[in-house]
PyMOL Python script that loads the backbone (N, CA, C, O; Angstrom):
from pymol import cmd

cmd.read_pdbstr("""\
ATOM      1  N   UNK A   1     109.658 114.175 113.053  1.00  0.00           N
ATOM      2  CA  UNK A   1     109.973 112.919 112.421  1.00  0.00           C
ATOM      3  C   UNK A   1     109.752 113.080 110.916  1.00  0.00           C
ATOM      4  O   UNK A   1     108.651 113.461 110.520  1.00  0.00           O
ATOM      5  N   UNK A   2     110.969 112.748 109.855  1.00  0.00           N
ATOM      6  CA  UNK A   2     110.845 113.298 108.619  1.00  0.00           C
ATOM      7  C   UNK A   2     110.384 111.732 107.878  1.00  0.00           C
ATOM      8  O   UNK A   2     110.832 110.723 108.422  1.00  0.00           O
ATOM      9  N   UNK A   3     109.684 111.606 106.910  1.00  0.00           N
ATOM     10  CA  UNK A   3     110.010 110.469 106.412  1.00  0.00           C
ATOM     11  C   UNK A   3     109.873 110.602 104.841  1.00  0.00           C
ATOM     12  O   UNK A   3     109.154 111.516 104.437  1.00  0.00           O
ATOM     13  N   UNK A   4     110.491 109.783 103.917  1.00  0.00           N
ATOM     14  CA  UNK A   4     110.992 109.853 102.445  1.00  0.00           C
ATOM     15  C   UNK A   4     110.372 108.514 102.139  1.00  0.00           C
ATOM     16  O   UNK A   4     110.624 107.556 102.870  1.00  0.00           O
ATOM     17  N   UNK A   5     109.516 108.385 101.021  1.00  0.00           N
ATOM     18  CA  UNK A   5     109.386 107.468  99.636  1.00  0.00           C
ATOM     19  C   UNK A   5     108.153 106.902 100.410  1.00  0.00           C
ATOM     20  O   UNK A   5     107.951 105.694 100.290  1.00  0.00           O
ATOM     21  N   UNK A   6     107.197 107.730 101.292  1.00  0.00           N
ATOM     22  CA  UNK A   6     106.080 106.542 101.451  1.00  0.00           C
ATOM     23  C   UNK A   6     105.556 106.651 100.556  1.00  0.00           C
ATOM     24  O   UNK A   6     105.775 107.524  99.717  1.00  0.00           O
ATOM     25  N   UNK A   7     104.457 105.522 100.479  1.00  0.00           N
ATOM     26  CA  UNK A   7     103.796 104.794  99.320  1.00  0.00           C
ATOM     27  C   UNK A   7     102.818 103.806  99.902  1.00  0.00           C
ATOM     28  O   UNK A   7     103.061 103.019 100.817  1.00  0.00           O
ATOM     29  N   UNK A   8     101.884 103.922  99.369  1.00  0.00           N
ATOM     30  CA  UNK A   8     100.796 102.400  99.333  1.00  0.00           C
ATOM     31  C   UNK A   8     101.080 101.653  98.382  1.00  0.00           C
ATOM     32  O   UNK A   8     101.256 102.008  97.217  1.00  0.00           O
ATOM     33  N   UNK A   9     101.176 100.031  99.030  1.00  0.00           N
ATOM     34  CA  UNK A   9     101.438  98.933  98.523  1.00  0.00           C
ATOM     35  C   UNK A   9     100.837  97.660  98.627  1.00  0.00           C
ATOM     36  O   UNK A   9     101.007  96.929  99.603  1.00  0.00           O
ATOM     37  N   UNK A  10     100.144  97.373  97.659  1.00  0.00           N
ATOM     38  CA  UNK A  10      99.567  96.446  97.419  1.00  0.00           C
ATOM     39  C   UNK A  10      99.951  94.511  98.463  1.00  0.00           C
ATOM     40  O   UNK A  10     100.631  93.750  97.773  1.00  0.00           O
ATOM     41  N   UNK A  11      99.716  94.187  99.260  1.00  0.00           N
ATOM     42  CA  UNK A  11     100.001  92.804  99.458  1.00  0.00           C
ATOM     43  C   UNK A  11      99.443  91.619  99.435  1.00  0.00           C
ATOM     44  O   UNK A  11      98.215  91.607  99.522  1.00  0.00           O
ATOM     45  N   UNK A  12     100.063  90.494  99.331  1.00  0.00           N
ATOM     46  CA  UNK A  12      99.270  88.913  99.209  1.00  0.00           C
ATOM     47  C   UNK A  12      99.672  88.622 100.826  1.00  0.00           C
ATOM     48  O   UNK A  12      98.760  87.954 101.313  1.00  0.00           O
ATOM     49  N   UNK A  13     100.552  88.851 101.655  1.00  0.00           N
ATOM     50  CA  UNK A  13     100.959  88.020 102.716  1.00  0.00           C
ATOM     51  C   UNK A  13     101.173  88.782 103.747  1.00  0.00           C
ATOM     52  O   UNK A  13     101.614  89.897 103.467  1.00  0.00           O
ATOM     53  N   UNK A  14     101.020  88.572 104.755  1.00  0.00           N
ATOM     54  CA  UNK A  14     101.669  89.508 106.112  1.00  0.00           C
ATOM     55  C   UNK A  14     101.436  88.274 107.492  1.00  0.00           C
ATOM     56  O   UNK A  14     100.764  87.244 107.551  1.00  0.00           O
ATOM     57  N   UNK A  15     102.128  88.805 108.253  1.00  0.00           N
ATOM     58  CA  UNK A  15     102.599  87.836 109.737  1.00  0.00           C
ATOM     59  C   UNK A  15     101.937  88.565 110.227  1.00  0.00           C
ATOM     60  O   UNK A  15     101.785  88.065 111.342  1.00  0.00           O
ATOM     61  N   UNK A  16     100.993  90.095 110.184  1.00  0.00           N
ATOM     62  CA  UNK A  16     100.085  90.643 111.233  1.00  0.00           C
ATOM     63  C   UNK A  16      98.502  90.526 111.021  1.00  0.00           C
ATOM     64  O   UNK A  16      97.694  90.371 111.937  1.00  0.00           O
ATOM     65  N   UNK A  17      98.225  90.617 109.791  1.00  0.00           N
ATOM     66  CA  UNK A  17      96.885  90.652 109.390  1.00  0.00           C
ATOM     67  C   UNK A  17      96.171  89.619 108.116  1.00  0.00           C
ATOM     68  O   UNK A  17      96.973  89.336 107.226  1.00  0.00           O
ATOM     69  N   UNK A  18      94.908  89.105 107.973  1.00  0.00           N
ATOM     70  CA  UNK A  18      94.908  88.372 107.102  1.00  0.00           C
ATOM     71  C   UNK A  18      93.652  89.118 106.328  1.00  0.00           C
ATOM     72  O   UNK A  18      92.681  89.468 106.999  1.00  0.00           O
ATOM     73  N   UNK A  19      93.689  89.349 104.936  1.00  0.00           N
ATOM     74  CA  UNK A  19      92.204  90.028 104.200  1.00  0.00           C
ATOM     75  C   UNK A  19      91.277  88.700 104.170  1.00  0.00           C
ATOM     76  O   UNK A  19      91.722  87.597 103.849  1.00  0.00           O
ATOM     77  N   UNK A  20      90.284  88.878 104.447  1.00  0.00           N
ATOM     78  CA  UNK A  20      89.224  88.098 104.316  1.00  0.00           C
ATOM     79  C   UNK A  20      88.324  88.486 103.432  1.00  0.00           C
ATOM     80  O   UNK A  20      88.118  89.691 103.287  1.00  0.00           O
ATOM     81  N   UNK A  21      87.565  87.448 102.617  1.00  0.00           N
ATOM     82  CA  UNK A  21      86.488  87.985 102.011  1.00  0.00           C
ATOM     83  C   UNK A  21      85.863  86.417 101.988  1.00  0.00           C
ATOM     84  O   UNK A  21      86.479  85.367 101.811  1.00  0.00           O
ATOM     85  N   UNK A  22      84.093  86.675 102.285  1.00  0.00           N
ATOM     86  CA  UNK A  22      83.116  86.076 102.572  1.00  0.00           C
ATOM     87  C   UNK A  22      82.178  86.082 101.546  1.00  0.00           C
ATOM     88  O   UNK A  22      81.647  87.187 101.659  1.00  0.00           O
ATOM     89  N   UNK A  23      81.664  85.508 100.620  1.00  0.00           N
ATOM     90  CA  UNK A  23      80.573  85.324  99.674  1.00  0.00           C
ATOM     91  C   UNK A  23      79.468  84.559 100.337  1.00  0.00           C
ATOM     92  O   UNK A  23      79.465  83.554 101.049  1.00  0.00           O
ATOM     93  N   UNK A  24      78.681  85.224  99.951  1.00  0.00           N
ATOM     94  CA  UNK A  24      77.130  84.392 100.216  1.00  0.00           C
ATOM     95  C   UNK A  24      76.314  84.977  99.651  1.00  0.00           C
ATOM     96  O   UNK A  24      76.789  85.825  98.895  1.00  0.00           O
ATOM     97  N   UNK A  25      74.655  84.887  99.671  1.00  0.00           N
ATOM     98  CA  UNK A  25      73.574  84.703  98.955  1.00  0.00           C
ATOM     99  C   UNK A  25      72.701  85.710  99.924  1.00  0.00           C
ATOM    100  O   UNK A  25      72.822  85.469 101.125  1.00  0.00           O
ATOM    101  N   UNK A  26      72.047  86.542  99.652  1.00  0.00           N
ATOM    102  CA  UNK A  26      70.775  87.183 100.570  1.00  0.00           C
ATOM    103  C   UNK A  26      69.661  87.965  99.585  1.00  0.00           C
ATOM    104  O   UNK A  26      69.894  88.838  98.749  1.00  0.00           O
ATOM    105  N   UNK A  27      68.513  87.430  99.917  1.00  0.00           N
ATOM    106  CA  UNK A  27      67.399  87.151  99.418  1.00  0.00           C
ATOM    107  C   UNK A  27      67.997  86.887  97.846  1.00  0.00           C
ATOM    108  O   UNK A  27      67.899  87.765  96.989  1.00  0.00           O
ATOM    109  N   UNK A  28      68.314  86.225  97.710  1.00  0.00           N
ATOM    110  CA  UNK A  28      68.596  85.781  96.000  1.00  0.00           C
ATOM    111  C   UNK A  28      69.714  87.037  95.843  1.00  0.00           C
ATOM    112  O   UNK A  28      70.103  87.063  94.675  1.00  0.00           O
ATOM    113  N   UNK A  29      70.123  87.713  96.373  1.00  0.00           N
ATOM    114  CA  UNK A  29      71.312  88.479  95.539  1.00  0.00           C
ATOM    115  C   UNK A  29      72.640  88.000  96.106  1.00  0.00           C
ATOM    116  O   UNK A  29      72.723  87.689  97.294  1.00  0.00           O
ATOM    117  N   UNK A  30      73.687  87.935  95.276  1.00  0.00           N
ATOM    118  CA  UNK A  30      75.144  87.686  95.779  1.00  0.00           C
ATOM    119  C   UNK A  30      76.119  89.080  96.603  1.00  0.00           C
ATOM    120  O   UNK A  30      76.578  90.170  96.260  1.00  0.00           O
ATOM    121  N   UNK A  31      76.081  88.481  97.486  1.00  0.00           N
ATOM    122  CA  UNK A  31      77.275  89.531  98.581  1.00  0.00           C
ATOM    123  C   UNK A  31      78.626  89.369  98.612  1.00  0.00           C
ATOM    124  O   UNK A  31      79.364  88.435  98.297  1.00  0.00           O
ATOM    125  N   UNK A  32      78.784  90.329  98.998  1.00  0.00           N
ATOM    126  CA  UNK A  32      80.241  90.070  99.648  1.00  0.00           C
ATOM    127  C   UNK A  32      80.568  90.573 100.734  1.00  0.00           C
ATOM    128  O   UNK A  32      79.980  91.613 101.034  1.00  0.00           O
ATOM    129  N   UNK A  33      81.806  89.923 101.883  1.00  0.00           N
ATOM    130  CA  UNK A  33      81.714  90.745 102.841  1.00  0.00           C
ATOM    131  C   UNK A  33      83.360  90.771 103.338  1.00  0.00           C
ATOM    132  O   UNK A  33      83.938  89.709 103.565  1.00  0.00           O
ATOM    133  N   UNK A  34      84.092  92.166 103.489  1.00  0.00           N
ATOM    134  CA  UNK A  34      85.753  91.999 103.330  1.00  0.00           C
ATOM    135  C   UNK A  34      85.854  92.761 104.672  1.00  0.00           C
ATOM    136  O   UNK A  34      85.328  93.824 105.001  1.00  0.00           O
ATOM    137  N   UNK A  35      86.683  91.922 105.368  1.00  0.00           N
ATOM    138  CA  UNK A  35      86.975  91.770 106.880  1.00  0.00           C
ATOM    139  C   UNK A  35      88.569  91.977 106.890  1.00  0.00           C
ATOM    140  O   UNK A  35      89.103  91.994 105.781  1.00  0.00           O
ATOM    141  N   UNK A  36      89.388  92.136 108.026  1.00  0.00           N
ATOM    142  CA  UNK A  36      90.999  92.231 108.347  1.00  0.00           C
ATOM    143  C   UNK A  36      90.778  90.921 109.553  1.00  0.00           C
ATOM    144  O   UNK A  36      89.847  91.231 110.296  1.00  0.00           O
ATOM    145  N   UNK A  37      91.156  90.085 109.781  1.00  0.00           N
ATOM    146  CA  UNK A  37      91.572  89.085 110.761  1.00  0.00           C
ATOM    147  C   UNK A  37      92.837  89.392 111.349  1.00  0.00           C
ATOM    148  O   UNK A  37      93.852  88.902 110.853  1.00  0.00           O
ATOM    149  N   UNK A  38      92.895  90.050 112.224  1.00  0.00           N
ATOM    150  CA  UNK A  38      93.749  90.440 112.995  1.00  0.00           C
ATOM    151  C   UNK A  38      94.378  89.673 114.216  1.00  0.00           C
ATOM    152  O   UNK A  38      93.761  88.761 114.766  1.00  0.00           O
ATOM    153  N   UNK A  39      95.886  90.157 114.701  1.00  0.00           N
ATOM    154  CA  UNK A  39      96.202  89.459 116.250  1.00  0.00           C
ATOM    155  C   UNK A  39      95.784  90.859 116.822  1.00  0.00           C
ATOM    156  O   UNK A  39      95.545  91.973 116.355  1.00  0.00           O
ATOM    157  N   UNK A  40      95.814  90.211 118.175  1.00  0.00           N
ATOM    158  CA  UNK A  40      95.531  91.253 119.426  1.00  0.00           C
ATOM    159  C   UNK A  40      96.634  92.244 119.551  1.00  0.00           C
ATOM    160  O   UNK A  40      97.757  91.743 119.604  1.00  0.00           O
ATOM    161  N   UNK A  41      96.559  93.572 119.613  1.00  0.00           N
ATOM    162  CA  UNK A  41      97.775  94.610 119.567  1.00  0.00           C
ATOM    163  C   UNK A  41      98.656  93.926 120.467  1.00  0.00           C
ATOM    164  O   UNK A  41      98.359  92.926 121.122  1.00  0.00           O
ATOM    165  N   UNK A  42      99.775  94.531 120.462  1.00  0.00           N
ATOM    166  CA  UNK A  42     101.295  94.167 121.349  1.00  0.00           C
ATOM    167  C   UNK A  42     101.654  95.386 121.862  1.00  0.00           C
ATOM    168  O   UNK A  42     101.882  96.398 121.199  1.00  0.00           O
ATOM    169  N   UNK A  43     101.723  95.214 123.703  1.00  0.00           N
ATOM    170  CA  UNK A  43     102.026  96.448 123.972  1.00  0.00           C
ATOM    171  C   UNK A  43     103.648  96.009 125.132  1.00  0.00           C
ATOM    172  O   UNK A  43     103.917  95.066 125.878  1.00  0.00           O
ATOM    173  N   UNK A  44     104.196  96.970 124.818  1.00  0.00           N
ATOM    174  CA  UNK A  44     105.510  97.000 125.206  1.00  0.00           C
ATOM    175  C   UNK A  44     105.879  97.463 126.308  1.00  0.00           C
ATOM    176  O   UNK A  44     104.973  98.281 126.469  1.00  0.00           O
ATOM    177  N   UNK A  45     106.950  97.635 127.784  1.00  0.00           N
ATOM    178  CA  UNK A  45     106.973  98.837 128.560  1.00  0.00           C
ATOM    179  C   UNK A  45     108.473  98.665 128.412  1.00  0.00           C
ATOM    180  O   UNK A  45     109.003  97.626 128.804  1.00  0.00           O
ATOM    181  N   UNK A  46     108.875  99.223 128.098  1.00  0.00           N
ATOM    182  CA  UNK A  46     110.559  99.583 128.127  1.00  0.00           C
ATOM    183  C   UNK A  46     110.910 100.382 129.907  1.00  0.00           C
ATOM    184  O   UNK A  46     110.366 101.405 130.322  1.00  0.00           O
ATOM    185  N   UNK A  47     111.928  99.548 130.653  1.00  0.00           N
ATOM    186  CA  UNK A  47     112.211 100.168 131.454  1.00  0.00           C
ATOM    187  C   UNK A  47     113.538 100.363 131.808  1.00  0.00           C
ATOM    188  O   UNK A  47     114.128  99.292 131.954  1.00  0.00           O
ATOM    189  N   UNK A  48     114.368 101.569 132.039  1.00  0.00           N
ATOM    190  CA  UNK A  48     115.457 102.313 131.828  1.00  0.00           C
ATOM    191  C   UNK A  48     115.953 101.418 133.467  1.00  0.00           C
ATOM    192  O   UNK A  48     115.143 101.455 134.393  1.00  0.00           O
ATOM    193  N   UNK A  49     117.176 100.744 133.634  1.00  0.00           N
ATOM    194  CA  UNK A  49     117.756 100.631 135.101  1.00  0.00           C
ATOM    195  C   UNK A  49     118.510 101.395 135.639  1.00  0.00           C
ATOM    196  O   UNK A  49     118.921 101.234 136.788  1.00  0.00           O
ATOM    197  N   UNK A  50     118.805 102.321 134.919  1.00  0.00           N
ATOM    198  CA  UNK A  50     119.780 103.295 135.976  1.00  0.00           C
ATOM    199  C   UNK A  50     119.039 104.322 136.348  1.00  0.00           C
ATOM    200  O   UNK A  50     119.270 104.882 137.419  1.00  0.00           O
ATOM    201  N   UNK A  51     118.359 104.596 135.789  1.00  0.00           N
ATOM    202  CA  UNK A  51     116.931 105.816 135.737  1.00  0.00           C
ATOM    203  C   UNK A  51     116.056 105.362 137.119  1.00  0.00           C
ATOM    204  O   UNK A  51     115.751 106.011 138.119  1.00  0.00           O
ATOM    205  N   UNK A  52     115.739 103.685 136.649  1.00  0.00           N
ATOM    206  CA  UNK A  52     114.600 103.351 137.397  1.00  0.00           C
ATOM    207  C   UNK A  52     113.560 104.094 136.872  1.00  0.00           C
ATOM    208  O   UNK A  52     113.097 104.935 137.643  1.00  0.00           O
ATOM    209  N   UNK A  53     113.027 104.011 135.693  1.00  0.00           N
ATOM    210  CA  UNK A  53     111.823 104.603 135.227  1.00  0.00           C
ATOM    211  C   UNK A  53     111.795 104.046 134.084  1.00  0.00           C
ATOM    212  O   UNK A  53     112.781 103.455 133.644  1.00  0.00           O
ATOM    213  N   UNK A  54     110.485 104.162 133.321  1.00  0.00           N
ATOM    214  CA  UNK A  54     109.977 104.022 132.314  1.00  0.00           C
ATOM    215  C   UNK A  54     110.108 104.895 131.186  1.00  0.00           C
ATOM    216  O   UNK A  54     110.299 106.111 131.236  1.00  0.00           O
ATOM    217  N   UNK A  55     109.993 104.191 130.180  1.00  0.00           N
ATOM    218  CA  UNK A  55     110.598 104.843 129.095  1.00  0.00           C
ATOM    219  C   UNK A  55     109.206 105.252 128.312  1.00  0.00           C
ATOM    220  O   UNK A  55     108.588 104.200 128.471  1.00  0.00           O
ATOM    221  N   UNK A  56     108.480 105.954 127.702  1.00  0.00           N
ATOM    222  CA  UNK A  56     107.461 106.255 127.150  1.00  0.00           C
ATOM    223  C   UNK A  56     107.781 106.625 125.221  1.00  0.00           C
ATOM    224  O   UNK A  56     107.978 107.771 124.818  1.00  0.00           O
ATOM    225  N   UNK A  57     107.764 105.496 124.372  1.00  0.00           N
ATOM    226  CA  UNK A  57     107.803 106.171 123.029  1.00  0.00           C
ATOM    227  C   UNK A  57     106.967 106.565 122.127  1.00  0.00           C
ATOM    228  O   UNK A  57     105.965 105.854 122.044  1.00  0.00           O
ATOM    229  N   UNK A  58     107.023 107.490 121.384  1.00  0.00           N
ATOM    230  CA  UNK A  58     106.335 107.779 120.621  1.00  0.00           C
ATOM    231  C   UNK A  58     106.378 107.139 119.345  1.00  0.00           C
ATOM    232  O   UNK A  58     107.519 106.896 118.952  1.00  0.00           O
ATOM    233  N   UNK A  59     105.397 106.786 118.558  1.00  0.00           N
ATOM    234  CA  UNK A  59     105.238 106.220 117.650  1.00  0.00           C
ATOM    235  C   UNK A  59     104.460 106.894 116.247  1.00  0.00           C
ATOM    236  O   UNK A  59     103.403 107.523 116.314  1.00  0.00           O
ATOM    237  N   UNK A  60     105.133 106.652 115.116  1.00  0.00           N
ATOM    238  CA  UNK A  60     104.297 106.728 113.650  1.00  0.00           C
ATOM    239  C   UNK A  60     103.710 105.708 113.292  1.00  0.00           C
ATOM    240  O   UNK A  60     104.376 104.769 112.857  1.00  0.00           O
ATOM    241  N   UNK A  61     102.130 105.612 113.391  1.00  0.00           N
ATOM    242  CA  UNK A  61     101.508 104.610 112.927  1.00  0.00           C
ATOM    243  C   UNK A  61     100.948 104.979 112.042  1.00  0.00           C
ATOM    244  O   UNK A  61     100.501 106.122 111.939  1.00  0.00           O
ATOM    245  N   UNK A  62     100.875 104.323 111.428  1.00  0.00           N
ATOM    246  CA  UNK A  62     100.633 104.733 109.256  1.00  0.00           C
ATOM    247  C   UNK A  62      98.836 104.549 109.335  1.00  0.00           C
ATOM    248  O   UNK A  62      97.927 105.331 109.059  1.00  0.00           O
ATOM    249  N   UNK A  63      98.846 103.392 109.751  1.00  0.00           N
ATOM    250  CA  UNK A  63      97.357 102.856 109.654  1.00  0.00           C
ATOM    251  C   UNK A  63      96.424 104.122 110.284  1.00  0.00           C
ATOM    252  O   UNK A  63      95.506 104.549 109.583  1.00  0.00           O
ATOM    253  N   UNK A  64      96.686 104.752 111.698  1.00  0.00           N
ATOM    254  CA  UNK A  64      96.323 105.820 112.090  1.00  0.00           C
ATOM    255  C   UNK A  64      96.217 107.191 111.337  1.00  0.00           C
ATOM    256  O   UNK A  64      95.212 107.898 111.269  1.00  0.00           O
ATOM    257  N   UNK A  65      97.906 107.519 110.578  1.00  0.00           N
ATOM    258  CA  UNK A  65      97.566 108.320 110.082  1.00  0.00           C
ATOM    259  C   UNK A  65      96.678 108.485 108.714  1.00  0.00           C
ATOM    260  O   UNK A  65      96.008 109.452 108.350  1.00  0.00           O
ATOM    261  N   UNK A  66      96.901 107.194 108.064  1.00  0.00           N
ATOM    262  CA  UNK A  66      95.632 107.019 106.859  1.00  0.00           C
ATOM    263  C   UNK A  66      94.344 107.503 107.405  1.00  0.00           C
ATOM    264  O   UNK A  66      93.357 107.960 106.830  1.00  0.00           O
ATOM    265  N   UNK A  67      94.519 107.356 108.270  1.00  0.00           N
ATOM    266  CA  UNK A  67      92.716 107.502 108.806  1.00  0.00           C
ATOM    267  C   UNK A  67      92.378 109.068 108.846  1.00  0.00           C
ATOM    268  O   UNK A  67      91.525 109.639 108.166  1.00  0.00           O
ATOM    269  N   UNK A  68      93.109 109.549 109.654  1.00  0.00           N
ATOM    270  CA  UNK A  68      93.251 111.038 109.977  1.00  0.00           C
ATOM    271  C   UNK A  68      93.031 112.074 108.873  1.00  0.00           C
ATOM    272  O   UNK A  68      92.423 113.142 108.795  1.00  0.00           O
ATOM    273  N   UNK A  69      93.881 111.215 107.931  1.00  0.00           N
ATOM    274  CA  UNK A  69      94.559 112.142 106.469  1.00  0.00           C
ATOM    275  C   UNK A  69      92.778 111.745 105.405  1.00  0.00           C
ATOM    276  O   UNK A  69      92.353 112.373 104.435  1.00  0.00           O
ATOM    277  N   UNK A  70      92.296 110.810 105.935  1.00  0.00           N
ATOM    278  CA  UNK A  70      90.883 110.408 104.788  1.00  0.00           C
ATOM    279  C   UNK A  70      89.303 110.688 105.689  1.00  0.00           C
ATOM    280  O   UNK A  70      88.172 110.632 105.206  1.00  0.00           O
ATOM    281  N   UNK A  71      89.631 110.947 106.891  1.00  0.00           N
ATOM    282  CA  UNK A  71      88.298 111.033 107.620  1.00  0.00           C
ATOM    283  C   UNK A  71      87.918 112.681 107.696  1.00  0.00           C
ATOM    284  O   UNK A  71      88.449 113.435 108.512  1.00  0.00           O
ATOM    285  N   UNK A  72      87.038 113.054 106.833  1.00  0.00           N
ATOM    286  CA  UNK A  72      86.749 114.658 106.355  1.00  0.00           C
ATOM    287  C   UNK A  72      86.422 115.232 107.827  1.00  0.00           C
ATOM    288  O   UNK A  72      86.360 116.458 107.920  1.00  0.00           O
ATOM    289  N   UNK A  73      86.148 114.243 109.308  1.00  0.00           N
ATOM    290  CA  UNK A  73      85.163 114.714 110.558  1.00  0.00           C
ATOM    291  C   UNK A  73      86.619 114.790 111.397  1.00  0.00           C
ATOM    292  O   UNK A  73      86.518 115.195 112.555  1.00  0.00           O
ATOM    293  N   UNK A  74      87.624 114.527 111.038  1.00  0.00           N
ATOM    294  CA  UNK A  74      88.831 114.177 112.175  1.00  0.00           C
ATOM    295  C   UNK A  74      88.983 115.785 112.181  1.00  0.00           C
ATOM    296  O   UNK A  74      88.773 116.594 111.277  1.00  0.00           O
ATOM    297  N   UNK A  75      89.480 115.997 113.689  1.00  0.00           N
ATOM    298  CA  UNK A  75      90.072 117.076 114.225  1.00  0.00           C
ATOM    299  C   UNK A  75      91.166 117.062 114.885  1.00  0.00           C
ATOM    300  O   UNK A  75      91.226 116.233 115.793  1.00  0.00           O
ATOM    301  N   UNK A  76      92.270 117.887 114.668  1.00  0.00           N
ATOM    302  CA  UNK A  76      93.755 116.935 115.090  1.00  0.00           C
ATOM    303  C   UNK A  76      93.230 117.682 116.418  1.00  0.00           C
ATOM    304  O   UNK A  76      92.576 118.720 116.324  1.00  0.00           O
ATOM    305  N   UNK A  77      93.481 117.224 117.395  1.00  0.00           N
ATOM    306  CA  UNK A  77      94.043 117.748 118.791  1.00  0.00           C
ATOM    307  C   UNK A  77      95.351 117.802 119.747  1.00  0.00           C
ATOM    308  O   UNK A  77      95.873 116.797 120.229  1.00  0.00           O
ATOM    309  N   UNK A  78      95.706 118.854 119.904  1.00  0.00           N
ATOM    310  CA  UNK A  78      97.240 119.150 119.702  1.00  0.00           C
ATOM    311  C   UNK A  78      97.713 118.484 121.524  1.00  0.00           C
ATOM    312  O   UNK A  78      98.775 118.827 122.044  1.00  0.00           O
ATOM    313  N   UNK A  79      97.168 117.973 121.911  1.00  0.00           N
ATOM    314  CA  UNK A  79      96.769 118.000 123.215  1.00  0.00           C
ATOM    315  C   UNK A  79      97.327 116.022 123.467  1.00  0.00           C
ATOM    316  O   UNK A  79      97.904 115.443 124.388  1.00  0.00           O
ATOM    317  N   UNK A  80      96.923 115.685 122.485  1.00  0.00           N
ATOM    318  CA  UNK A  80      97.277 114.145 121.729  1.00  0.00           C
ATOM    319  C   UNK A  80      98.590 114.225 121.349  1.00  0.00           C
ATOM    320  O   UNK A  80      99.035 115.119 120.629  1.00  0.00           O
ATOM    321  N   UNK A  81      99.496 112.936 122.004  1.00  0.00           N
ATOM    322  CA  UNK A  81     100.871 112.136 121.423  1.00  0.00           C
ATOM    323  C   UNK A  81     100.514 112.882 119.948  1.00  0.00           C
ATOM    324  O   UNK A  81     101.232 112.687 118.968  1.00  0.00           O
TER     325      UNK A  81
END
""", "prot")
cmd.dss("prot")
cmd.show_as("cartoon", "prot")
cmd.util.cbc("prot")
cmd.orient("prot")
């Protein structure tokens, strides 16, 4: 799977996730605390009728691979979608 012009991009709005941030006070110092408010994942089953079977896809998830690409302890395992 090839892909061209990714980029990180800054947003104010999305229909999947909301940034949160929480201020408050502990022992006299000011906090902060920045959360994702999320919906519950969406899972799909695609099923083929002439097949009579299930369709299984593979997916590029960005959010995943950010993680992979910044976590110094990740070990790819080739064994894994």
């Amino acid at each position: 799977m090839a892909f061209k012009n990714l980029k990180e991009l800054s947003f104010e709005k999305s229909n999947y996730i909301k940034p949160k941030r929480f201020a408050y006070e502990s022992n006299g110092k000011f906090c902060t605390w920045d959360f994702i408010e999320s919906k519950d994942s969406v899972s799909v089953l695609l099923y083929h009728k002439e097949l009579e079977s299930f369709i299984f896809v593979r997916q590029f998830r960005i959010p995943l691979w950010y993680h992979q690409m910044h976590d110094k302890d990740y070990v790819k395992d080739d064994n894994m979608g």
